[in-house]
Legacy VTK file of the C-alpha trace (Angstrom):
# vtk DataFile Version 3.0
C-alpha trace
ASCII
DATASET POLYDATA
POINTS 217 float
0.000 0.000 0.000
1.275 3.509 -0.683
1.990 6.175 1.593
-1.052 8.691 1.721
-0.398 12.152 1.841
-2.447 15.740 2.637
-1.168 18.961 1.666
-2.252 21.613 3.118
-0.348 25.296 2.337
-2.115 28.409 1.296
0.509 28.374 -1.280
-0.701 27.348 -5.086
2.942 27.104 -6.038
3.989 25.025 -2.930
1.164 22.971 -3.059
1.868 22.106 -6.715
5.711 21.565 -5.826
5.128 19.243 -3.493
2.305 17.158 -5.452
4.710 16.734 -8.416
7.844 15.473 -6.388
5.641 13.011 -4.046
3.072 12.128 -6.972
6.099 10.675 -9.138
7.004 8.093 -5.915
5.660 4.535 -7.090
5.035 4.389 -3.218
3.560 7.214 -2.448
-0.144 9.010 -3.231
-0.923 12.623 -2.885
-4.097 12.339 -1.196
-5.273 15.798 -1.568
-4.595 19.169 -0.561
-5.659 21.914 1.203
-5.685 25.816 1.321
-6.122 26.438 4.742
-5.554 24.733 8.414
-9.263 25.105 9.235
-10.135 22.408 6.268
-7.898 20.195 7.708
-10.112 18.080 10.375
-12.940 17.261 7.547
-10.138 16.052 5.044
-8.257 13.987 7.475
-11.241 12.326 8.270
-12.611 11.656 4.597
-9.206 10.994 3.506
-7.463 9.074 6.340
-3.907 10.398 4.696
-0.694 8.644 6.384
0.910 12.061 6.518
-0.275 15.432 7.076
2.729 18.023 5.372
0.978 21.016 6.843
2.434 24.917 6.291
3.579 26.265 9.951
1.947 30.269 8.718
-1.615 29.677 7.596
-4.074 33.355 7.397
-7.349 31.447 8.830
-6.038 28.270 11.380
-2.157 27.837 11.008
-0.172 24.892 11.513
-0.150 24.797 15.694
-3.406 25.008 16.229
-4.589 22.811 12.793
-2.159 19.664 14.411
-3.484 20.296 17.945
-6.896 19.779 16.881
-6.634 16.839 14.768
-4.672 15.281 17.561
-7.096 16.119 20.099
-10.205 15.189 17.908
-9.342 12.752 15.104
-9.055 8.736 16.247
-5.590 6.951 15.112
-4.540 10.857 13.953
-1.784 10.755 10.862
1.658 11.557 11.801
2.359 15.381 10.555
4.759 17.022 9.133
5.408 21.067 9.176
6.773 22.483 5.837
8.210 25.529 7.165
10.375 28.518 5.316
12.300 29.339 8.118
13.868 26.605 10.392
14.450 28.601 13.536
10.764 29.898 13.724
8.940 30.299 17.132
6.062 28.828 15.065
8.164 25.640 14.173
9.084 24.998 17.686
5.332 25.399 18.975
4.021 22.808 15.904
6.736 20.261 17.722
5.466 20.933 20.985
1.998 20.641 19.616
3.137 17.137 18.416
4.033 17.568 15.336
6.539 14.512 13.951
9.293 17.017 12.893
9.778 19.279 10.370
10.473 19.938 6.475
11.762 23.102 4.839
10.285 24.215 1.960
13.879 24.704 0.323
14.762 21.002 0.905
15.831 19.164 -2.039
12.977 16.438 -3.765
15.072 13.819 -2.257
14.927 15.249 1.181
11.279 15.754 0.767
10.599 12.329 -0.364
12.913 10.695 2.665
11.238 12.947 4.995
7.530 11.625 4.315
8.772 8.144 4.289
10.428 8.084 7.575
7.236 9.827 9.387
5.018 7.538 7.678
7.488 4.295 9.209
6.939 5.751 12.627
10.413 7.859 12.878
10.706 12.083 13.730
11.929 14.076 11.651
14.068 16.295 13.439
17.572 18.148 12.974
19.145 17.786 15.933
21.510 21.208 15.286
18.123 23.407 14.447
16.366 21.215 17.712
19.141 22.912 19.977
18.704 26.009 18.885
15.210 26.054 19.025
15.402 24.990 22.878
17.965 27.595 23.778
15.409 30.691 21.864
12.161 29.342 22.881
12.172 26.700 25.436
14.091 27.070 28.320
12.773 27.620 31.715
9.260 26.461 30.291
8.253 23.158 31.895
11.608 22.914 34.619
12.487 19.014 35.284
9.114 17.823 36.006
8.491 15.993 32.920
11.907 13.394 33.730
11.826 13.915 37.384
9.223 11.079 38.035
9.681 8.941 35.016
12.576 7.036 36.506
14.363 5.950 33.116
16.842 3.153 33.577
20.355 3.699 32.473
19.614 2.213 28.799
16.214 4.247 28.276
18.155 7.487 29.188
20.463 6.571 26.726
18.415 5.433 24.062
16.933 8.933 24.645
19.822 10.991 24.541
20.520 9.737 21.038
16.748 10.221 20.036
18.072 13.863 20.888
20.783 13.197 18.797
18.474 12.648 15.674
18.767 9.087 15.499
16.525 6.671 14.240
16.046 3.151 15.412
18.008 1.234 13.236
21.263 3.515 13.981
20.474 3.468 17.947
20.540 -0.079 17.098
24.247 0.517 15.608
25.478 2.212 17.692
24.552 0.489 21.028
25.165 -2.904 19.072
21.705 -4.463 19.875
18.669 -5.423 17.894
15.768 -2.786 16.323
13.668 -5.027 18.054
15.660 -4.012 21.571
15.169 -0.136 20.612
11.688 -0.061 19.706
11.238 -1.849 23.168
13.298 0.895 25.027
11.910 3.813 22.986
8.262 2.807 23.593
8.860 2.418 27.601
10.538 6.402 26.821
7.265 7.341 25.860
5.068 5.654 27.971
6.912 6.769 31.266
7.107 10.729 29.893
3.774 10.273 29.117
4.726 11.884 25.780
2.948 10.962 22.111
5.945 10.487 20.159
9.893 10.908 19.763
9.520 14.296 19.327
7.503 15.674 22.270
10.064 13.042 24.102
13.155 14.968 22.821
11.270 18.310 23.354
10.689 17.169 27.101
14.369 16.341 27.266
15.478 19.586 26.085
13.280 21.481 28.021
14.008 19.666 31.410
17.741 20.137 30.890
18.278 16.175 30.813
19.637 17.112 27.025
21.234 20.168 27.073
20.466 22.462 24.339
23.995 23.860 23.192
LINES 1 218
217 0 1 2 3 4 5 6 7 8 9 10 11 12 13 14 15 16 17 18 19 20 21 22 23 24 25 26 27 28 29 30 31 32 33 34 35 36 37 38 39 40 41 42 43 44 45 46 47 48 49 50 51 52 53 54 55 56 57 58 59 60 61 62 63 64 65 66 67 68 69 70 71 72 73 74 75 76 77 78 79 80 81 82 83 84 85 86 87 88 89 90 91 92 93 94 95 96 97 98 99 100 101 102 103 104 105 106 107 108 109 110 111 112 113 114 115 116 117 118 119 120 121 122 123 124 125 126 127 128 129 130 131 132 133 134 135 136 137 138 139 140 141 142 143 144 145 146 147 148 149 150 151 152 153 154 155 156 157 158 159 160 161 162 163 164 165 166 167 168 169 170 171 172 173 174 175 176 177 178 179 180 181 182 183 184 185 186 187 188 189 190 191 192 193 194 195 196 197 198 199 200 201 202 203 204 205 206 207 208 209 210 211 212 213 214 215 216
């Protein structure tokens, strides 16, 4: 089955960008599109898309408030994907804290693009871990404290499995590095989640930054 994807931008020329570098993947389907954030709930319902790439700077609902409501209202939501200009945005780092699965930039290369839907769609976060930082240091510090890690009592191996989430990593190079099976890192990445209470790897790495158990320099 191919990968399913919504576009919503209020840009015609984006839009149609995006369509013709996804829509030539024998794996993946351009679902359909959309002008504005506040269409976004209906589509993802009639549609069921795998991915949502959804603009960060919409004029009627932007991209925070568009992937906080379909994670709040839609069942089994699609993972989504912010297609921002500008990579150390306030606006980007909000859309991750939102829960957003990491983020694109609209100058990325068709390759990139095309890598970037496919890892979301597998389950991974697309994040940079150099633009991550930075976006901790401008907009995040001093938000939440250490309460989000103080309780969750990580063992030595989740900490580190979560440090290198931090990192960027995906599974299958945690797995590298730490010499164990994918099997052993999806095990230790799910208990991450579960005992931060957090949705995915990114609100997990955002918590991390923001606690200071990661520190953002």
């Amino acid at each position: 089955m191919p990968v399913t994807v919504l576009l919503v931008d209020d840009e015609p020329l984006v839009r149609a960008g995006l369509r013709a570098v996804l829509a030539a993947q024998p794996d993946i389907e351009v679902a359909g599109e959309a002008a504005d954030g506040a269409a976004v709930i209906p589509l993802v319902r009639s549609l069921r898309p795998d991915v949502v790439a959804m603009d960060v700077r919409m004029p009627l609902l932007d991209g925070i408030e568009a992937t906080r409501a379909v994670l709040r209202t839609v069942a089994d939501p699609p993972k989504i994907l912010v297609v921002t200009t500008f990579e150390d945005d306030e606006y980007v780092y909000e859309a991750l804290r939102a829960g957003a699965d990491g983020f694109l930039l609209k100058r990325s290369r068709p390759e990139e693009i095309v890598h970037a839907v496919r890892l979301v769609a597998a389950g991974d976060s697309l994040l940079f871990p150099a633009s991550v930082r930075q976006l901790a240091a401008r907009y995040g510090t001093g938000r939440v404290g250490a309460e989000p890690l103080a309780g969750a009592r990580l063992t030595g191996r989740e900490a580190e499995v979560l440090r290198l989430m931090a990192r960027g990593l995906t599974n299958a190079e945690i797995a590298a590095g730490l010499v164990v099976g994918a099997e052993t890192v999806k095990s230790h990445v799910s208990a991450v989640l579960a005992k931060l209470g957090a949705r995915d790897r990114t609100q997990a790495v955002i918590a991390a930054y923001e606690s200071g158990f990661v520190a953002p320099r």
